[in-house]
C-alpha positions as CSV (number, residue, x, y, z in Angstrom):
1,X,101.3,76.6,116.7
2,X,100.5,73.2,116.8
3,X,103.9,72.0,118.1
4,X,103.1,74.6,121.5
5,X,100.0,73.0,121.3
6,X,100.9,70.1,122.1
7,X,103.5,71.0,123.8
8,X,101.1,72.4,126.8
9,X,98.2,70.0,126.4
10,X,99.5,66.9,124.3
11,X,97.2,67.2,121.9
12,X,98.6,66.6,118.4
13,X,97.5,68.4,115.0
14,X,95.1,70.9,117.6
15,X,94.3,73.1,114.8
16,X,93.0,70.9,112.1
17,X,89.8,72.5,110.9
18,X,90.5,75.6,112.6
19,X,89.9,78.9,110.0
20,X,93.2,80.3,110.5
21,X,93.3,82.7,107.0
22,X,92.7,86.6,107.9
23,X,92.0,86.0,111.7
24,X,93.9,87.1,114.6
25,X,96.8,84.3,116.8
26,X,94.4,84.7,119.9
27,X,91.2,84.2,118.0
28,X,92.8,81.0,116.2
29,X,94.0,79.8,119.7
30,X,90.8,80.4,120.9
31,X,88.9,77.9,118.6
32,X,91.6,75.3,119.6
33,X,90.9,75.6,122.9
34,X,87.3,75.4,122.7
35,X,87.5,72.8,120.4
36,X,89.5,70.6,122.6
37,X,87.8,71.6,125.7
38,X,90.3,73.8,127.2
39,X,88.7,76.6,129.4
40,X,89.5,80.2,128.1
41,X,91.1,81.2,131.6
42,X,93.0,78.5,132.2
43,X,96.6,79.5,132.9
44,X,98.6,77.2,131.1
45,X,96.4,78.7,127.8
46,X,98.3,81.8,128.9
47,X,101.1,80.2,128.0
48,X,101.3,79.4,124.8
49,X,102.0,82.7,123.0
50,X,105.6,82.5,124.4
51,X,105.5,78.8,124.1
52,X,104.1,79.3,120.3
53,X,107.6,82.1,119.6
54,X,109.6,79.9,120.7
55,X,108.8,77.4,118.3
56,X,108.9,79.5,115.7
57,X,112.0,80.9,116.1
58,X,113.6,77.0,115.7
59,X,111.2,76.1,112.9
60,X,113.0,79.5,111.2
61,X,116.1,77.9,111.5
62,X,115.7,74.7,110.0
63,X,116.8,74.4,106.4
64,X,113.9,74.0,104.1
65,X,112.0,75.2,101.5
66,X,110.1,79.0,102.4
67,X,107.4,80.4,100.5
68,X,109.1,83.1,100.2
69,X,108.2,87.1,99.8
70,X,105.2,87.7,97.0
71,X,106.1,89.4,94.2
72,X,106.3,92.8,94.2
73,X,106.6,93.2,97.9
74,X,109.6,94.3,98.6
75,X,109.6,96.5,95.6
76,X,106.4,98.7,96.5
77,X,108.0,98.5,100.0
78,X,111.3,100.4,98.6
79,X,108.9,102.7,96.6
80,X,106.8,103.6,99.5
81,X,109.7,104.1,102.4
82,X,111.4,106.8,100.1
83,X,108.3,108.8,99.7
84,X,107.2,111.4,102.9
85,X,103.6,111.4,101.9
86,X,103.2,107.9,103.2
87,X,103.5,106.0,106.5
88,X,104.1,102.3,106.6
89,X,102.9,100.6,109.8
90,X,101.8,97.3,110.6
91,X,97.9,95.8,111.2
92,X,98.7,91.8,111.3
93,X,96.7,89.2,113.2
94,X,100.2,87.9,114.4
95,X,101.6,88.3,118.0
96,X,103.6,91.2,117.8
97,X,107.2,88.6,118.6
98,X,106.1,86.3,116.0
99,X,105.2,88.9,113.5
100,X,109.1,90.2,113.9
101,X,110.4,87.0,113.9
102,X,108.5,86.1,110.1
103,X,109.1,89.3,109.4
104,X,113.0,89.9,109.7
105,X,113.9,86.5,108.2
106,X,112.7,87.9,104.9
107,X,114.3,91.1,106.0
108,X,110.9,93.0,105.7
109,X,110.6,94.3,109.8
110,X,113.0,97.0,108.9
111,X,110.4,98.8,106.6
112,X,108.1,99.3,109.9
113,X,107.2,101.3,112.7
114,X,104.7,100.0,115.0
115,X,101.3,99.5,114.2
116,X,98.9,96.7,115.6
117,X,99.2,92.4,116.5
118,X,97.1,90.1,117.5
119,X,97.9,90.4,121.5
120,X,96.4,94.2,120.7
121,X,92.8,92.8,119.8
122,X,91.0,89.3,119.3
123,X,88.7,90.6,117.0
124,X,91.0,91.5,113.7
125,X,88.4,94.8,113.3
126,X,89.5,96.8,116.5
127,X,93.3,96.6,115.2
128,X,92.9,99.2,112.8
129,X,91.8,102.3,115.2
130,X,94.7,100.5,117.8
131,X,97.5,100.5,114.6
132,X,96.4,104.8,114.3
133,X,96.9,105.1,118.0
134,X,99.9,104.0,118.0
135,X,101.7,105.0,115.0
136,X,100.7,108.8,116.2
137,X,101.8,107.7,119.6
138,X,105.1,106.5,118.5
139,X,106.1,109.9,116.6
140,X,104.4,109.0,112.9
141,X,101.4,111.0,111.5
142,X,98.2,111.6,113.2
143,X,95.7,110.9,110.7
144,X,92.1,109.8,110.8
145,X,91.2,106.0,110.7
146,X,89.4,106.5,107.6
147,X,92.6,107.8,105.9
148,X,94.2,104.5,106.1
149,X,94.2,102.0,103.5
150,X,94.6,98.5,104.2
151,X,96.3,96.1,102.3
152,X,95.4,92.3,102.6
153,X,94.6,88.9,100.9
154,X,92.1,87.9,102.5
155,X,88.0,88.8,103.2
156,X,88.2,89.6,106.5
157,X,90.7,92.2,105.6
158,X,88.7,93.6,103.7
159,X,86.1,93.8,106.5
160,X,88.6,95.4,108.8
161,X,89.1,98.2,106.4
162,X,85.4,98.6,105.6
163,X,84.6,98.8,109.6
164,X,86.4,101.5,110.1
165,X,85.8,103.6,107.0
166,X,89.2,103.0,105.5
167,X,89.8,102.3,101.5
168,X,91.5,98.2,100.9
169,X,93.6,97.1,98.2
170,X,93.3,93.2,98.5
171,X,95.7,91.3,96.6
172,X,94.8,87.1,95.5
173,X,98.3,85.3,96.5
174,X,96.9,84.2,99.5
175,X,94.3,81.4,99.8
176,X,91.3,84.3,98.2
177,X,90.5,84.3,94.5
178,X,90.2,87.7,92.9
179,X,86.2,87.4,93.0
180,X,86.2,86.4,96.3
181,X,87.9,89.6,97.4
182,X,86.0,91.8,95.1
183,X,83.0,90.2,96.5
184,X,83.9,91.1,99.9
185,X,83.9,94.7,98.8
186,X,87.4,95.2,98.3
187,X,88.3,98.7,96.7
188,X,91.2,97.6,94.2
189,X,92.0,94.1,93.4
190,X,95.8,92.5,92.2
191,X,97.1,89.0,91.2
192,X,99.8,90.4,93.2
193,X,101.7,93.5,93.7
194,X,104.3,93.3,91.0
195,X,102.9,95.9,88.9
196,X,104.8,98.5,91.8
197,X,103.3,101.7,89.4
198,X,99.9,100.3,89.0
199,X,99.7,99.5,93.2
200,X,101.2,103.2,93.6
201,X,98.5,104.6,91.8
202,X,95.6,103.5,93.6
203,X,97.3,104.0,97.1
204,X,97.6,107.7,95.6
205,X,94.8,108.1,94.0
């Protein structure tokens, strides 16, 4: 993000100080912009999504060290595909093209089918009514918003779940303790998802 950045407006290190944890691409972009005193029509701000993807895909393709998947990820992820009682779709903050992009280097996009990005909504809390539409839109299960259950690692996760009446399962290997994510009101807390029966259980439940 910060090499489009400056890429567009030759401003190094733009997001420095931004909040970037739990929010949406646009609503990060938009507090570099206003902090650097870019208007929020300007057209070369329209820009940088595609400008941003691009720069992505050659920062995938450097060698390097990755963070890599969390544990238990791909495991529940096997678990949950073969069941028929469950839908897996997608409610990220990322722009759809860069959510692929992270996505299917770790080989993880495949598990998918549709949901809701961050071009969908700025504000993270409209995405989950938007990810419903369009899963039932795109042939998966028509189910009530409050059916859904979010999983995150962050707060405002949490808060997209709770605006919309749906259960959260918040997991601390992001930049959120445990307390900090059962403060926020989370339903069920994990260090991480590697206990796949334990996480099974309380999507079930």
């Amino acid at each position: 993000m910060a090499l489009a950045f400056d890429e567009l407006f030759a401003v190094p290190d733009a997001f420095r100080g931004i909040p970037m944890p739990g929010r949406t691409d646009s609503w990060i972009l938009a507090g570099a912009a206003a902090a650097h005193g870019i208007p929020a029509d300007s057209s070369t701000l329209a820009r940088f999504p595609q400008a941003y993807v691009k720069h992505l895909a050659r920062e995938l393709e450097k060698p390097g060290p990755r963070k890599g998947v969390m544990p238990g990820v791909r495991a529940l992820l096997d678990a949950l595909s073969a069941r028929d009682d469950v839908h897996l779709a997608l409610l990220t903050g990322n722009y759809e093209a860069a959510a692929q992009l992270k996505l299917e280097y770790f080989d993880l996009w495949r598990y998918f089918s549709g949901g809701a990005f961050g071009d969908d909504a700025p504000d993270r809390n409209g995405l989950l009514p938007r990810a419903v539409v369009h899963v039932a839109s795109c042939g998966g299960p028509a189910v009530a918003v409050s059916d859904a259950i979010v999983i995150g690692d962050t707060p405002l996760d949490v808060a997209c779940a709770q605006s919309a009446g749906a259960r959260s399962i918040a997991v601390a290997t992001g930049f959120h303790t445990i307390e900090e994510l059962r403060a926020a009101g989370a339903d069920v807390v994990f260090d991480d998802l590697s206990d796949t029966a334990a996480v099974l259980r309380s999507l079930l439940r």
